[in-house]
C-alpha positions in Angstrom: 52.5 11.5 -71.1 53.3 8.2 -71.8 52.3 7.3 -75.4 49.0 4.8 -75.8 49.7 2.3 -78.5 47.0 -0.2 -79.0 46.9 -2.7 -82.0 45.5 -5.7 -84.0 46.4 -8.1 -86.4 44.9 -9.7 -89.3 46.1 -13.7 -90.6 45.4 -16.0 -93.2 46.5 -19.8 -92.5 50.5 -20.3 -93.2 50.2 -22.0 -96.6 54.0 -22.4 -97.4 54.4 -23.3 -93.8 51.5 -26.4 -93.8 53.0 -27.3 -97.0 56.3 -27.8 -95.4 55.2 -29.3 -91.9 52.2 -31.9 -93.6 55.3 -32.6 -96.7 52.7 -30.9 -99.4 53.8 -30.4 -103.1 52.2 -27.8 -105.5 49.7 -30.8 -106.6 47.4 -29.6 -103.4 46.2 -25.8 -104.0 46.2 -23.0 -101.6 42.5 -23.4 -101.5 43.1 -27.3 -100.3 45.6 -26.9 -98.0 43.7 -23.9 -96.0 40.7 -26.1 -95.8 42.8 -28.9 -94.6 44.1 -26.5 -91.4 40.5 -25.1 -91.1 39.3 -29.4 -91.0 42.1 -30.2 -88.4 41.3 -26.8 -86.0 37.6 -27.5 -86.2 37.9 -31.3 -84.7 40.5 -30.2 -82.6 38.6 -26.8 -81.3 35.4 -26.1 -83.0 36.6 -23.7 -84.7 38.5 -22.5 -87.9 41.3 -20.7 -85.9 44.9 -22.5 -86.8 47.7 -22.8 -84.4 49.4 -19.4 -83.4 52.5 -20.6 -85.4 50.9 -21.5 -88.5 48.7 -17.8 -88.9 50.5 -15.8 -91.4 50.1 -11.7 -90.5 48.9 -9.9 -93.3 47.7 -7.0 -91.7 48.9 -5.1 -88.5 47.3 -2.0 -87.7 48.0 0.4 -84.3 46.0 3.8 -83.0 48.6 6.1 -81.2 48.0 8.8 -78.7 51.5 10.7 -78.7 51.5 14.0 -77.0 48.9 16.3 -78.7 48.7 13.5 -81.5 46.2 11.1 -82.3 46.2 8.7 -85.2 44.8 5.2 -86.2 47.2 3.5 -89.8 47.7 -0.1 -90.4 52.2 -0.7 -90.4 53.8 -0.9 -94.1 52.5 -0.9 -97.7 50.4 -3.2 -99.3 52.0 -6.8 -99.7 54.6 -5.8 -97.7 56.1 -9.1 -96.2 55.1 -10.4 -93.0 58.6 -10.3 -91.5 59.4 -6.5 -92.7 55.4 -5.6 -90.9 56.5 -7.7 -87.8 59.7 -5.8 -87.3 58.2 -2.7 -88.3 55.5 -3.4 -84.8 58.2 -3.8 -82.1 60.3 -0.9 -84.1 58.1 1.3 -82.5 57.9 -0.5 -78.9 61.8 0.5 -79.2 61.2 4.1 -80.5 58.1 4.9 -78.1 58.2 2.4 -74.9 54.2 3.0 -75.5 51.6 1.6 -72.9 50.7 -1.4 -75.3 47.0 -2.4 -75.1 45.0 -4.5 -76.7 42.1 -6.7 -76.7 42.4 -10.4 -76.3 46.5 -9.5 -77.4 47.7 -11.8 -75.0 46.0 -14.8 -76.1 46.3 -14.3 -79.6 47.9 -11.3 -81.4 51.0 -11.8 -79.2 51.8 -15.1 -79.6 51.4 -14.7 -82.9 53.8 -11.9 -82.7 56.1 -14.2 -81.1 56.4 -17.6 -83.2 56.5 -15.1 -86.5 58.3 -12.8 -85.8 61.0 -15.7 -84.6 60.6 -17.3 -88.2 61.4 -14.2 -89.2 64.6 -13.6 -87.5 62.7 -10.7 -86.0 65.1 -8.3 -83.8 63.1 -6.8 -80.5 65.5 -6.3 -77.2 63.1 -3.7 -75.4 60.1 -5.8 -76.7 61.4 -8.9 -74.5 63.5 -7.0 -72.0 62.3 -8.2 -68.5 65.5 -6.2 -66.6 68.3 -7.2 -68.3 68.5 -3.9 -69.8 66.6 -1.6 -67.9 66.0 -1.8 -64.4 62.4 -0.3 -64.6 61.6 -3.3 -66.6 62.1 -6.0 -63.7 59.0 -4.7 -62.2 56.9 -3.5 -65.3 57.5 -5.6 -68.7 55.3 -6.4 -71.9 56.2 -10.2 -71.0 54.2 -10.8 -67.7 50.8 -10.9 -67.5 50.9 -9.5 -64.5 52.4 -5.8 -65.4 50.4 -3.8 -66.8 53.3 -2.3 -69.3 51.1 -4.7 -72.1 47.3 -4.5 -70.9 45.1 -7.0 -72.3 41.9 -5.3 -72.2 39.5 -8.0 -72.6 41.7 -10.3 -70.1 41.7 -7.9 -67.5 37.6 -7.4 -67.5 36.8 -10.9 -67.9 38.9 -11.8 -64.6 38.7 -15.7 -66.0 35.4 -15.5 -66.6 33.7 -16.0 -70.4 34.9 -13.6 -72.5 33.4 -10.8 -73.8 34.0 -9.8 -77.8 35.3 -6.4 -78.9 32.4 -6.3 -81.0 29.7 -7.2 -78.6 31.3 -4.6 -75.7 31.5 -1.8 -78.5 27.8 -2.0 -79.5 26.6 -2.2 -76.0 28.4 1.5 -75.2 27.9 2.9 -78.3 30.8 2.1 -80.8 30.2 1.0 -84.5 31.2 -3.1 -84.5 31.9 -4.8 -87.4 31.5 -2.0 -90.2 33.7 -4.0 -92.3 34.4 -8.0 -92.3 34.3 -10.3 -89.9 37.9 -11.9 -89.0 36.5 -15.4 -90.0 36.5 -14.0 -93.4 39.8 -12.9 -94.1 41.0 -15.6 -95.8 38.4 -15.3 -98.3 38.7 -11.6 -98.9 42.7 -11.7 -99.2 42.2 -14.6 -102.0 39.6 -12.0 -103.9 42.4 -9.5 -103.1 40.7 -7.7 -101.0 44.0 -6.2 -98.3 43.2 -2.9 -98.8 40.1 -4.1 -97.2 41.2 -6.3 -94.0 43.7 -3.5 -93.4 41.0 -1.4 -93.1 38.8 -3.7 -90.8 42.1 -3.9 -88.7 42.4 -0.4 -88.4 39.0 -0.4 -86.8 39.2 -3.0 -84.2 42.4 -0.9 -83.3 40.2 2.1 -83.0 37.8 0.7 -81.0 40.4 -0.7 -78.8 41.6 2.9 -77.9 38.3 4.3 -77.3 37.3 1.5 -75.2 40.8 1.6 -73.3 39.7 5.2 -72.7 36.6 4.7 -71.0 38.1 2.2 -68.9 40.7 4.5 -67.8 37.3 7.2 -66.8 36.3 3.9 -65.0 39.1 3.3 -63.0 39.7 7.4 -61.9 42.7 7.9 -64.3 40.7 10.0 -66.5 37.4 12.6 -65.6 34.5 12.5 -67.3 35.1 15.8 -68.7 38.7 15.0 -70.0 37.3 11.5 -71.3 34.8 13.4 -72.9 37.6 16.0 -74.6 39.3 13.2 -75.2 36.3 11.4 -77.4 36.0 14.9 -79.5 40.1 14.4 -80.2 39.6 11.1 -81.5 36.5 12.3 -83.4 38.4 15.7 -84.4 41.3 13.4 -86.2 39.2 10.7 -87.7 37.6 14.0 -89.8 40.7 15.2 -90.8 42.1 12.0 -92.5 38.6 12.1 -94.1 38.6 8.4 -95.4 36.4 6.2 -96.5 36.2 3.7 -93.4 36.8 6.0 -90.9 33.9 8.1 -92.3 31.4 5.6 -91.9 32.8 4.8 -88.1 32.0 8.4 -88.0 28.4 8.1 -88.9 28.1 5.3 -86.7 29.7 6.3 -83.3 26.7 7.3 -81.1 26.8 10.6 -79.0 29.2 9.6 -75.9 27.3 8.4 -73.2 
């Protein structure tokens, strides 16, 4: 069995980066110079979101299905630099060669991925092989969106049409959304130093990315109802057994499969 490895990620804006790109000196706060990003994404897209490049990863957090195995943990220790979480993320690409989903990872988390973990002098060969390497790659890599080696969940069911959130989809079959915060609130949570937290909410949307890759693959014949439903108890049978906070109240909250 191939291992499942689906993922988010969690960023605040890039303050030593807009310092450096908008020539800031330690007159302007933090506080100031995230506003000014937020200002400048807001006229330019309506909303707070800043350019891939200039998000700074502060959270990274995966749900693997290896073998017999199940488990849902966010990469690293808390504070652990962004570079040494980034590297840590396509370290297991290279251990596992996982089927890599995600939901809207394509559009976002990726490129992310990309322009930091290039600031970072990030190393990633099977990560970015496209056949140089291995032959089975020229027909099946994470880089093109057409392979389904990285499946972008949300891209794939939106078939360019308006996209759907991970939140909304959860509800409407059953998952918990949003138990935690809301990604618009990161930033102010990780200045209240709140990381355990948004490392937590990340560990969720990861969660909920595997169930619902799951019932898409019951959808599409790959799985029976039966094993999708023995597959559900799995997840549910783990989740008890870390017995943690978070995961405990996405417990009490997942509705009886439908």
């Amino acid at each position: 069995m191939t291992p499942i490895l689906t993922f988010d990620i969690e960023t605040i804006p890039d303050i030593t980066g807009l310092r450096i790109l908008h020539g800031l000196d330690d007159n302007v706060s933090d506080v100031e110079v995230a506003e000014m990003a937020f200002q400048v994404s807001r006229q330019r897209t309506g909303g707070d979101f800043v350019p891939h490049h200039l998000q700074r990863v502060v959270a990274i957090s995966c749900a693997l299905r290896l073998g017999t195995h199940f488990k849902v943990w966010s990469l690293g220790d808390l504070g652990e630099s962004e570079g040494s979480l980034i590297q840590r993320f396509f370290d297991g690409i290279e251990k596992y060669t996982p089927q890599l989903v995600s939901w809207n990872g394509g559009g976002c988390e990726l490129p992310v991925l990309h322009y930091r973990g290039l600031i970072h002098g990030v190393v990633c060969p099977r990560y970015w092989d496209s056949g140089e390497r291995d032959r089975n790659f020229e027909q099946n890599n994470y880089l093109n969106r057409d392979h389904t080696r990285h499946l972008d969940l949300m891209e794939l069911l939106a078939r360019k049409t308006e996209n759907v959130s991970l939140s909304d989809l959860s509800k409407l079959i059953g998952l918990p959304a949003k138990i935690g915060m809301d990604s618009s609130n990161v930033w102010d949570a990780y200045q209240n130093g709140q990381l355990a937290e948004i490392r937590h909410d990340c560990e969720l949307n990861a969660l909920s990315t595997y169930l619902l890759f799951t019932r898409f693959q019951m959808m599409r014949g790959v799985l029976s109802r039966i094993v999708y439903q023995q597959e559900c108890d799995l997840v549910r049978a783990e989740l008890q057994k870390l017995n943690q906070a978070h995961l405990n109240a996405y417990l009490a909250a997942w509705e009886p499969t439908k």
